[in-house]
Backbone as ProteinMPNN parsed JSONL, in Angstrom:
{"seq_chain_A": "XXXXXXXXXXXXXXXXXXXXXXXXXXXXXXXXXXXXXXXXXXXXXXXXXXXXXXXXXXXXXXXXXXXXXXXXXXXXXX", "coords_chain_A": {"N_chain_A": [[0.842, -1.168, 0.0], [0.869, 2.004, -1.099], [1.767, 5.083, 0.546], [0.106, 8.447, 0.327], [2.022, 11.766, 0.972], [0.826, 14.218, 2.602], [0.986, 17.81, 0.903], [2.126, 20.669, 2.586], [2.132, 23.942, 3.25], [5.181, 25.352, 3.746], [7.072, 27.396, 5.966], [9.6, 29.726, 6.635], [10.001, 32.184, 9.381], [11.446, 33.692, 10.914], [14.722, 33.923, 13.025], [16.55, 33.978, 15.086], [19.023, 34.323, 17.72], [20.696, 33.658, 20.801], [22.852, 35.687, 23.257], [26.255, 35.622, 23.55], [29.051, 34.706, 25.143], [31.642, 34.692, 27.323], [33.358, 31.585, 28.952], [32.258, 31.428, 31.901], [31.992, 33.963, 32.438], [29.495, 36.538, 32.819], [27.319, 35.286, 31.633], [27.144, 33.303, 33.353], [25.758, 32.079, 35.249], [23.498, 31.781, 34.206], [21.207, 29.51, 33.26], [20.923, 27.197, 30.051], [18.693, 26.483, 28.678], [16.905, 28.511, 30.132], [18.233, 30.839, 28.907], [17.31, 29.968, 26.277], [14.783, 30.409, 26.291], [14.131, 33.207, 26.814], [15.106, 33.803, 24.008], [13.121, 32.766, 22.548], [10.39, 33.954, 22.923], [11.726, 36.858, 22.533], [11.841, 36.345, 19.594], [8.805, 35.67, 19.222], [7.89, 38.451, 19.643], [9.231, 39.863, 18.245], [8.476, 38.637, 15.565], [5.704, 39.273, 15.874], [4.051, 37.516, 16.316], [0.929, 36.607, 17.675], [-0.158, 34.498, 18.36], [0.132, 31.454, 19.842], [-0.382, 28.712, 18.975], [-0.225, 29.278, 16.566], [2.385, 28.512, 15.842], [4.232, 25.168, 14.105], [6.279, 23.967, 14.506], [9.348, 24.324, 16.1], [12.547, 24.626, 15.677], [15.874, 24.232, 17.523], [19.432, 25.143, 18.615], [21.958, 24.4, 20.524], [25.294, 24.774, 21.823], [26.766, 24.378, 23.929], [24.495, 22.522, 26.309], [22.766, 21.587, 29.111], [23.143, 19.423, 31.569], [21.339, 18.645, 32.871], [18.355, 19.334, 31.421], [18.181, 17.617, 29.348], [16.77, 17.463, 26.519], [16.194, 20.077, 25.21], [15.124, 21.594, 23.252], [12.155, 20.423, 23.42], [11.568, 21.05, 26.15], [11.708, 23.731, 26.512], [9.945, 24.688, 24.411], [7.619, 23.501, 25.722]], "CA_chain_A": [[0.0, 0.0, 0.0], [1.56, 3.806, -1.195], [1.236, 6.118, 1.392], [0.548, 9.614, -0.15], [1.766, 12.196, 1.341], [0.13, 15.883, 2.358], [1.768, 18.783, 0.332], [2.144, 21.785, 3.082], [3.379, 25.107, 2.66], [6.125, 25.52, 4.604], [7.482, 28.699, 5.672], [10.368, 30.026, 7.753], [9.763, 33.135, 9.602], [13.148, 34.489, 11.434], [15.413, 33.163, 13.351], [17.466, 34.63, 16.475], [20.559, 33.931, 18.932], [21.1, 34.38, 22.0], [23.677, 36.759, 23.492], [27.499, 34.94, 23.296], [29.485, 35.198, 26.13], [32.868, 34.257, 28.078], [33.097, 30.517, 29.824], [32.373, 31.824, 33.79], [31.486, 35.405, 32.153], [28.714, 37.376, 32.942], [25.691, 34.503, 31.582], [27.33, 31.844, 33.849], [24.556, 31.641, 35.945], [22.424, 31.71, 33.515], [20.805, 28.038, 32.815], [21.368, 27.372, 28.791], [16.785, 26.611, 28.812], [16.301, 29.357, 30.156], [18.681, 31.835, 27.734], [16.655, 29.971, 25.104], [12.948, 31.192, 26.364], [14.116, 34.577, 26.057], [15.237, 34.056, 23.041], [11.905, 32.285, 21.597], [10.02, 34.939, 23.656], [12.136, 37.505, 21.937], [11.491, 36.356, 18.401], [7.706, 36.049, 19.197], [7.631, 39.446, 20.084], [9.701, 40.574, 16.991], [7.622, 38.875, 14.16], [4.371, 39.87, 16.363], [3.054, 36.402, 16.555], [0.56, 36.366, 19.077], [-1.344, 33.253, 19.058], [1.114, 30.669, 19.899], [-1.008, 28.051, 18.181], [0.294, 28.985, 14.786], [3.587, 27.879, 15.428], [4.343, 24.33, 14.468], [7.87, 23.666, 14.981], [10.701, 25.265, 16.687], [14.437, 24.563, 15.405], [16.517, 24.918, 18.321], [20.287, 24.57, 18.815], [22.932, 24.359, 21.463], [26.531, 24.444, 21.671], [26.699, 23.667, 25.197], [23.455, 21.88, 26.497], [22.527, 21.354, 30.078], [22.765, 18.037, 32.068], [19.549, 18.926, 33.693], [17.449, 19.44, 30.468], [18.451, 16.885, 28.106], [16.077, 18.019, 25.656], [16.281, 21.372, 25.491], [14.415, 22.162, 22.226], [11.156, 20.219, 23.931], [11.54, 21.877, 27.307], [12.075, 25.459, 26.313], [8.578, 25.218, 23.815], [6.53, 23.643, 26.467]], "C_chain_A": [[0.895, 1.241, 0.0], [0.956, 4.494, -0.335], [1.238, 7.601, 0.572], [0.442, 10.482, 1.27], [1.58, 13.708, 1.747], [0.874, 16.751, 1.964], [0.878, 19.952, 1.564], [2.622, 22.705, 2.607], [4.197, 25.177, 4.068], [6.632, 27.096, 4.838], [8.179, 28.605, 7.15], [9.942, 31.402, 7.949], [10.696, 33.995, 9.956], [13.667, 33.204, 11.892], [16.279, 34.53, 14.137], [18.165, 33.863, 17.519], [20.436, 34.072, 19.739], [23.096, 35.263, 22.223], [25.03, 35.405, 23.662], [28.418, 35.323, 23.969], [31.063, 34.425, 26.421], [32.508, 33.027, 28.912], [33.347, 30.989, 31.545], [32.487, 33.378, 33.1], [30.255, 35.788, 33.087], [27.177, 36.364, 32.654], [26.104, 33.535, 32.615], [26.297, 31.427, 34.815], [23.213, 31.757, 35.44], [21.937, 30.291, 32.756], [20.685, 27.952, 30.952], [19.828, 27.204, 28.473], [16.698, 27.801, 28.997], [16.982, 30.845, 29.832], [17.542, 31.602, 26.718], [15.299, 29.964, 25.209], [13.272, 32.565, 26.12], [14.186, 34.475, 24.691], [13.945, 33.758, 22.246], [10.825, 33.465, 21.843], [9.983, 36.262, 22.439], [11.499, 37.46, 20.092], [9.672, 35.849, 18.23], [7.144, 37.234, 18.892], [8.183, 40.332, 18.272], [8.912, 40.188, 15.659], [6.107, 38.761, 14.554], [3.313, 38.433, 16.204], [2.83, 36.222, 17.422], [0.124, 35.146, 19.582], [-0.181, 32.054, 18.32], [0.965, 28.861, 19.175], [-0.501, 27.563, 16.769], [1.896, 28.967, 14.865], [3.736, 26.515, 15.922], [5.425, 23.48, 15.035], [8.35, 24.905, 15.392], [11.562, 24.755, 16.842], [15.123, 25.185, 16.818], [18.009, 23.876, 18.444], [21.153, 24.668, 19.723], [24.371, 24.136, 21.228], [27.04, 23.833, 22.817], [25.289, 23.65, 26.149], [23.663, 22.13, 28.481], [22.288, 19.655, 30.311], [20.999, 17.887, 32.827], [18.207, 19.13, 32.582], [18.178, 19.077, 29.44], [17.767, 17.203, 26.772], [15.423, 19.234, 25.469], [14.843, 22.237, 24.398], [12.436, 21.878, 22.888], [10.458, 20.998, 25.592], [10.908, 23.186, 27.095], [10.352, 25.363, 25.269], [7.161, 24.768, 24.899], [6.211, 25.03, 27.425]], "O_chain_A": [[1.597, 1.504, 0.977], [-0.271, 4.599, -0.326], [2.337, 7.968, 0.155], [-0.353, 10.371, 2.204], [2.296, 14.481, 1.11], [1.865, 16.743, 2.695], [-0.336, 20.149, 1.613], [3.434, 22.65, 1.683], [3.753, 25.053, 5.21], [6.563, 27.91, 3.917], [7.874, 28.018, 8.188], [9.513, 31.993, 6.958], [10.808, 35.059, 9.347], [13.42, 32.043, 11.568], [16.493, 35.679, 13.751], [17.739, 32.832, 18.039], [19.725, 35.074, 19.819], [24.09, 35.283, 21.497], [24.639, 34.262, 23.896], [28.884, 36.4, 23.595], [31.484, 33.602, 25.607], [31.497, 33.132, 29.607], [34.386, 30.885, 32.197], [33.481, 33.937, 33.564], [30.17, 35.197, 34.163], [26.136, 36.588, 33.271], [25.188, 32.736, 32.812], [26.152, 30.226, 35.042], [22.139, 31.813, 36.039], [22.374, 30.08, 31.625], [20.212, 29.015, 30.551], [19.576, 28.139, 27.713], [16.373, 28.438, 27.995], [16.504, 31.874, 30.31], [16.869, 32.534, 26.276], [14.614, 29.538, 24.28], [12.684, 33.128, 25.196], [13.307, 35.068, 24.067], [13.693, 34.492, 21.29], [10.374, 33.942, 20.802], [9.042, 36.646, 21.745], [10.878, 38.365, 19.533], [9.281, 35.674, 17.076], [6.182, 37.349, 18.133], [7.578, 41.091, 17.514], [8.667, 41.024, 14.788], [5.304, 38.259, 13.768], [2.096, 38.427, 16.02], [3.615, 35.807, 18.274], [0.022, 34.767, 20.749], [0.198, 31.809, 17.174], [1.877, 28.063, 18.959], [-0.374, 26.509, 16.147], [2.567, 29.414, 13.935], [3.616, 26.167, 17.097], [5.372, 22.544, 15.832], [7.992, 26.065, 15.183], [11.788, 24.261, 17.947], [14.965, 26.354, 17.17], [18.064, 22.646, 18.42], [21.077, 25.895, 19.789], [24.669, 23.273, 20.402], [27.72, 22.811, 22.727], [24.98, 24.701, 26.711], [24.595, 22.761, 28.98], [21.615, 18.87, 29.643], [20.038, 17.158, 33.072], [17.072, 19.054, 33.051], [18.759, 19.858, 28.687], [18.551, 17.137, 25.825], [14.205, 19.377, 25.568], [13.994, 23.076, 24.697], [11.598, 22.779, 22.853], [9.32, 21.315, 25.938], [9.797, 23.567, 27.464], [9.564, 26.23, 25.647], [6.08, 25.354, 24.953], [5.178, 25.095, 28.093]]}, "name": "protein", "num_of_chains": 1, "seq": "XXXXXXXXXXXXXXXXXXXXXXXXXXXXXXXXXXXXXXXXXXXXXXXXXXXXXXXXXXXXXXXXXXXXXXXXXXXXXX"}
């Protein structure tokens, strides 16, 4: 049996960083989750999407992760 399957439109909207710092700088007490809610936060706010609904994914990446939130990308959108 062929599965067909659904043609979406896809669309990227932005995309934003967080701030990039010194190892034991100035974010070091800042949990690497919760840099990346501001940042999703942030790029809510910038392409004025209010109703959180209409976003289905969220790409998220790390360079250095947290032992405490293994899954950072799932965390940070709940």
């Amino acid at each position: 049996m062929e599965e067909q399957m659904s043609q979406r439109e896809v669309v990227f909207v932005d995309a934003m960083r967080s701030a990039f710092g010194r190892m034991g700088g100035t974010l070091r007490d800042v949990l690497p989750n919760n840099l990346a809610v501001i940042v999703i936060k942030g790029l809510l706010e910038k392409t004025k999407i209010a109703e959180r609904g209409k976003v289905d994914c969220v790409m998220l990446g790390s360079a250095f992760g947290s032992v405490n939130t293994p899954n950072m990308s799932r965390w940070v959108t709940l």
